[in-house]
MMTF fields as JSON, N, C-alpha, C and O atoms, coordinates in Angstrom:
{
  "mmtfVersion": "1.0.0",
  "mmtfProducer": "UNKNOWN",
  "numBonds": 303,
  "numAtoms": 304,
  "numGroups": 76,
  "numChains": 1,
  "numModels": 1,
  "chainsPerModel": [1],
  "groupsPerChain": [76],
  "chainIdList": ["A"],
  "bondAtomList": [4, 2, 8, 6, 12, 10, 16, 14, 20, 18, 24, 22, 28, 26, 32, 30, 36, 34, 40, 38, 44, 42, 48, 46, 52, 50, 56, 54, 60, 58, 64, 62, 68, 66, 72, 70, 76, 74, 80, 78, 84, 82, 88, 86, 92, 90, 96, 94, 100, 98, 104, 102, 108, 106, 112, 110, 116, 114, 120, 118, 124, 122, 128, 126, 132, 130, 136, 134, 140, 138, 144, 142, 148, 146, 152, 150, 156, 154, 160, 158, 164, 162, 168, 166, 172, 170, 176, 174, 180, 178, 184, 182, 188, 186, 192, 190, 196, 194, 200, 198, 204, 202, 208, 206, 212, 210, 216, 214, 220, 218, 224, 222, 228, 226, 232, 230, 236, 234, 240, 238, 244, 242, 248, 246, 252, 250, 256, 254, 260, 258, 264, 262, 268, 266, 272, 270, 276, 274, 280, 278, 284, 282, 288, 286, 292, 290, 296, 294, 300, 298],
  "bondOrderList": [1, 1, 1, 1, 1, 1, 1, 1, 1, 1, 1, 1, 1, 1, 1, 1, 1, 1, 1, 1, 1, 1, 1, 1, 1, 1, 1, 1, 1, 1, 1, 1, 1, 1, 1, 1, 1, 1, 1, 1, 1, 1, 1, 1, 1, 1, 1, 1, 1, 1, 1, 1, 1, 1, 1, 1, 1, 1, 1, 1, 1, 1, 1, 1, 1, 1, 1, 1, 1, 1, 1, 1, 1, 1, 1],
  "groupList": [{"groupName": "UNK", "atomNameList": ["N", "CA", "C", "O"], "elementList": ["N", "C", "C", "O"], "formalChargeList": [0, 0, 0, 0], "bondAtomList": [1, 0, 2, 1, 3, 2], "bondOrderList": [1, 1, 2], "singleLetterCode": "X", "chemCompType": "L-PEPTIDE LINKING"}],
  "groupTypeList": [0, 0, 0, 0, 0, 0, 0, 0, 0, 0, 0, 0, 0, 0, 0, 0, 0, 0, 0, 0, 0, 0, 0, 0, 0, 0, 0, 0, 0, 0, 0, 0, 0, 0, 0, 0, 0, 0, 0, 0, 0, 0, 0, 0, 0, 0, 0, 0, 0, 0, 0, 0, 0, 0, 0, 0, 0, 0, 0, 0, 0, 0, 0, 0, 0, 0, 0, 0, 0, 0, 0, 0, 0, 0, 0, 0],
  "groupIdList": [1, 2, 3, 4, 5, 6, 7, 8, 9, 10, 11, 12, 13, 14, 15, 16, 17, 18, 19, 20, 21, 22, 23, 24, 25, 26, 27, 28, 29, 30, 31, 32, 33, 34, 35, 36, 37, 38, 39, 40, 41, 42, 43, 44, 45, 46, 47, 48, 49, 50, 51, 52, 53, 54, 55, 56, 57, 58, 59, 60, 61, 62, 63, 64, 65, 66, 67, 68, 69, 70, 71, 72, 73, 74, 75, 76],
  "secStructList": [7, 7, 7, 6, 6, 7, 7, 7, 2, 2, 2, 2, 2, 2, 2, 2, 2, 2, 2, 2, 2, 2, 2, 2, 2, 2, 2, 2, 2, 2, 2, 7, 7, 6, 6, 2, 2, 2, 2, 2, 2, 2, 2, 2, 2, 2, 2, 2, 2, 2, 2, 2, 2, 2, 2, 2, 2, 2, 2, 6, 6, 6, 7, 7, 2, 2, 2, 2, 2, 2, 2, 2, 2, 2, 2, 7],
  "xCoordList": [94.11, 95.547, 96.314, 96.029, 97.102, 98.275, 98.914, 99.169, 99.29, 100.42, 101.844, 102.112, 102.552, 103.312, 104.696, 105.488, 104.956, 105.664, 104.839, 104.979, 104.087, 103.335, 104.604, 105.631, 104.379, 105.402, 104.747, 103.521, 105.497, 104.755, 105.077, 106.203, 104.064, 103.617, 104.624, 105.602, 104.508, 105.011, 106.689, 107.571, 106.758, 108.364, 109.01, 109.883, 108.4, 108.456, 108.536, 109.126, 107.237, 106.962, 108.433, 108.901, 109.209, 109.918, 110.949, 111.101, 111.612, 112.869, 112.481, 113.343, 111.125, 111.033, 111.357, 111.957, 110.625, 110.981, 112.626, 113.25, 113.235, 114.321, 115.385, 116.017, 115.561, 115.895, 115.838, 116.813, 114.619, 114.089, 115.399, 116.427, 114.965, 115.603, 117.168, 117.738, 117.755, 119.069, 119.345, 120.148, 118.702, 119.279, 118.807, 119.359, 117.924, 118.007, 119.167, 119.758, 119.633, 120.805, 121.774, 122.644, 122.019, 122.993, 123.228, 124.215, 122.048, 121.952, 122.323, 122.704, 122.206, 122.109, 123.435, 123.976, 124.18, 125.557, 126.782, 127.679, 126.255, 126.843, 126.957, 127.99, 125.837, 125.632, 126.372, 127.367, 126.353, 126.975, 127.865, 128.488, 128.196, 128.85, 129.251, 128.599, 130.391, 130.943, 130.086, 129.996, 129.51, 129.39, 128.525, 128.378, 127.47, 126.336, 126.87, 126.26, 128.053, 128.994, 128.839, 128.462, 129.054, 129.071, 127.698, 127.578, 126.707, 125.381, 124.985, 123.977, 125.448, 124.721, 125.326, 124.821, 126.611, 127.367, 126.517, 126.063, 126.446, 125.849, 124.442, 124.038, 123.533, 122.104, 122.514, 121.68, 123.787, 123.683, 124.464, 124.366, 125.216, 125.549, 123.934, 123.445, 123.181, 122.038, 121.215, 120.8, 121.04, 120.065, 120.755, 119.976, 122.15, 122.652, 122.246, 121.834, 122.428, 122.647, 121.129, 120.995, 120.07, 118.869, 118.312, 117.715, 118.706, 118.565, 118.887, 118.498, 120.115, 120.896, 119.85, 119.553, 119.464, 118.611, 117.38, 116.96, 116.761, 115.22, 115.583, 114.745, 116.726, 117.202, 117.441, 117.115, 118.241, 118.337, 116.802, 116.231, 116.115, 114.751, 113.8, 113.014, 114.04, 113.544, 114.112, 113.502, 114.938, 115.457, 115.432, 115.756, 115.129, 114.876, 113.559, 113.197, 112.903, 111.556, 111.443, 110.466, 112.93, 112.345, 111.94, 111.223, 112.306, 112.009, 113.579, 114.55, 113.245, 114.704, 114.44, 113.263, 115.569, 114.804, 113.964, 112.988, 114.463, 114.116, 112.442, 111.654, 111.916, 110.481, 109.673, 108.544, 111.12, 110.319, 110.523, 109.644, 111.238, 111.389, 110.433, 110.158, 109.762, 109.065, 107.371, 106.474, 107.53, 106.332, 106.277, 105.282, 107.526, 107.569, 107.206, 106.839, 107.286, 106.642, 104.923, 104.047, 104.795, 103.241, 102.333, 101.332, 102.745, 102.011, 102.343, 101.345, 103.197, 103.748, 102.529, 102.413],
  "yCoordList": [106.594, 106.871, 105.582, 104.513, 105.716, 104.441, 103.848, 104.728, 102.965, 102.061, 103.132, 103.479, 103.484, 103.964, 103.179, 103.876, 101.82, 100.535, 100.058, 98.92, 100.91, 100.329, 100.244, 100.923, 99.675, 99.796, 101.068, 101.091, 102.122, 102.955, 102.338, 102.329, 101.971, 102.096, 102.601, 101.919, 103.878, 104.552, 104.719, 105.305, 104.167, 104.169, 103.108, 103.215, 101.92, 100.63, 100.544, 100.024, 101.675, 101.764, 102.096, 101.693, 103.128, 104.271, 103.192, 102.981, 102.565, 101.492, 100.627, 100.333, 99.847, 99.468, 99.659, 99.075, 100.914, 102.086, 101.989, 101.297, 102.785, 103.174, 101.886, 102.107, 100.604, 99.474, 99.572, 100.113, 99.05, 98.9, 100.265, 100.079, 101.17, 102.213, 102.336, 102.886, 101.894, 101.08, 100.291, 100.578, 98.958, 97.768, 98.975, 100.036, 99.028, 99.953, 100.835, 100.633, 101.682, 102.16, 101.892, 102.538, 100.459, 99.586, 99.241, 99.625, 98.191, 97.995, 98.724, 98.17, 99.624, 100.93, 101.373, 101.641, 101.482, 101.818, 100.817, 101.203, 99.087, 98.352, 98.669, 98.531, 99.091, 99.275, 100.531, 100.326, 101.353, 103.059, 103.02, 101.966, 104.131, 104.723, 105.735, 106.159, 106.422, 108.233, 108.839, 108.178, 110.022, 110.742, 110.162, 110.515, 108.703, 108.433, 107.319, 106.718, 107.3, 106.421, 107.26, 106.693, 108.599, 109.43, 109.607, 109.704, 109.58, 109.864, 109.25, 109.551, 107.517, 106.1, 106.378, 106.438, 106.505, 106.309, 107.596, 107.262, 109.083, 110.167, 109.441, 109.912, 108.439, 108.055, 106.906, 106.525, 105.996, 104.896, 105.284, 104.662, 106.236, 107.102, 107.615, 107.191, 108.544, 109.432, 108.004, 107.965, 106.951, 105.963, 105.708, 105.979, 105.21, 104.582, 105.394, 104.942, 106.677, 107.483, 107.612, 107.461, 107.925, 107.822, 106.053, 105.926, 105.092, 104.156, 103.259, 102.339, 104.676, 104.683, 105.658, 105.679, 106.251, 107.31, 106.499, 106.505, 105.82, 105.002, 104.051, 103.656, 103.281, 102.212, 102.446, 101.836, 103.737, 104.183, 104.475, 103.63, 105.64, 105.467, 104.606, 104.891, 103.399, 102.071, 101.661, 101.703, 101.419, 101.09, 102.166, 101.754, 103.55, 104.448, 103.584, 103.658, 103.009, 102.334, 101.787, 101.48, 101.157, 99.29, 98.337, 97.37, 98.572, 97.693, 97.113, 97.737, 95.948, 95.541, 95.263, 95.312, 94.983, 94.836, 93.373, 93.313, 92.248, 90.836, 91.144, 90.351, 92.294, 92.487, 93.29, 93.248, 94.159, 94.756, 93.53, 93.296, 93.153, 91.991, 90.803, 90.235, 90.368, 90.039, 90.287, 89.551, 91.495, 92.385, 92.577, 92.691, 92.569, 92.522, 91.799, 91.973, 90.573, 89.237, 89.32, 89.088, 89.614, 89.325, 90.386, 89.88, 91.677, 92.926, 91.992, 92.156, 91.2, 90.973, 89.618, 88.884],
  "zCoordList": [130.648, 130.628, 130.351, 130.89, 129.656, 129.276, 130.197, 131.019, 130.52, 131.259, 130.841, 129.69, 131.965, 131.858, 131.219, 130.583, 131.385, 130.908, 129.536, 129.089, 129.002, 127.851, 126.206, 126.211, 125.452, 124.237, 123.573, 123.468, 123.122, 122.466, 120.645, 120.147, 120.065, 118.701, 118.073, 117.767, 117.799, 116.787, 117.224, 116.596, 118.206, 118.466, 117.751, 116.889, 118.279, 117.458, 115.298, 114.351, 115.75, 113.719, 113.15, 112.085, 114.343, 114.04, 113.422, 112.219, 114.457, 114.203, 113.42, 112.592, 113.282, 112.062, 110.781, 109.879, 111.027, 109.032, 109.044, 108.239, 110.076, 109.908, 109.359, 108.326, 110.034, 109.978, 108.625, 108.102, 107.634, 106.372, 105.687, 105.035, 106.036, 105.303, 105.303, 104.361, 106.212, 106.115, 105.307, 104.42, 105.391, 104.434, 103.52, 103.81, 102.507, 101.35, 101.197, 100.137, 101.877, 101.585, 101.558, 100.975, 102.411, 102.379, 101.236, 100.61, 100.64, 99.312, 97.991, 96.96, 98.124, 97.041, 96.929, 95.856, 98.498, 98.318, 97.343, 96.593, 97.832, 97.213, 95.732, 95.076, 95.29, 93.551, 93.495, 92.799, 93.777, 93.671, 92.903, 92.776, 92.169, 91.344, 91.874, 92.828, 91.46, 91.329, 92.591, 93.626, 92.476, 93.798, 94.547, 95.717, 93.728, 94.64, 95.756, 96.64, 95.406, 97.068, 98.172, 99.197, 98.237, 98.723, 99.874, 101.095, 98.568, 99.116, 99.451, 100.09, 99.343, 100.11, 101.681, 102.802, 101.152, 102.596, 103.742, 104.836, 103.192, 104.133, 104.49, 105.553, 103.966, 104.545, 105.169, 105.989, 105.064, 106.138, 107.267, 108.326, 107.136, 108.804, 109.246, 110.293, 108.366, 109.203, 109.75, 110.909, 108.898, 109.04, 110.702, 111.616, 111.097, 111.798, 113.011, 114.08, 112.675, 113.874, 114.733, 115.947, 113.763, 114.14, 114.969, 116.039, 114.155, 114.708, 116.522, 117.242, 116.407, 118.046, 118.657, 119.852, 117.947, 119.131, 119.403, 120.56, 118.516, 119.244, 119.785, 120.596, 119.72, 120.584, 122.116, 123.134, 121.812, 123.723, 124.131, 124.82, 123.731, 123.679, 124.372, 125.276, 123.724, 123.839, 125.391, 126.459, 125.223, 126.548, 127.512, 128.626, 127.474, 128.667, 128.725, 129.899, 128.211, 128.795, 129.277, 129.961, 129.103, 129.845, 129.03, 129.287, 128.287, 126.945, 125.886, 125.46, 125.811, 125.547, 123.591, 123.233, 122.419, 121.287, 121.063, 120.314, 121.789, 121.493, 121.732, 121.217, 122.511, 122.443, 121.181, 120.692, 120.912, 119.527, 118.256, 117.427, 118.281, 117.199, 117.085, 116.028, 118.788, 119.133, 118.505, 118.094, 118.676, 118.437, 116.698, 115.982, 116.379, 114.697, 113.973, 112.81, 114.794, 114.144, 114.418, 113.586, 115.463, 115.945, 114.59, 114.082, 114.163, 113.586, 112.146, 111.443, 111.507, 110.141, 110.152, 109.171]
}
């Protein structure tokens, strides 16, 4: 059985991806044109919003981010 205070993995992977998938849409919005302003802007709200949900997440654990960032460096 796991450490109940353990970091879960794929939570970590989660905010990773998501993070990544932000700046990209960030990026993408800067370039935008005509309706695809639209569509940058609707994925860096969903990106944002999801990103608040693994953060609280994270911290219902007990886990603060300077450890996932921590941990970001150690897996890179």
């Amino acid at each position: 059985m796991l450490r109940k205070n353990k970091i879960d993995v794929e939570l970590v992977d989660s905010i990773l991806k998501t993070k990544a998938e932000l700046n990209v849409a960030s990026k993408n919005f800067e370039q935008a044109e005509g309706e695809l302003i639209d569509y940058y802007l609707y994925q860096i709200k969903a990106h944002k919003a999801k990103l608040d949900y693994l953060i609280k997440e994270v911290k219902k654990k007990g886990f603060s981010l300077d450890m996932i960032n921590e941990l970001k460096l150690r897996i890179s």
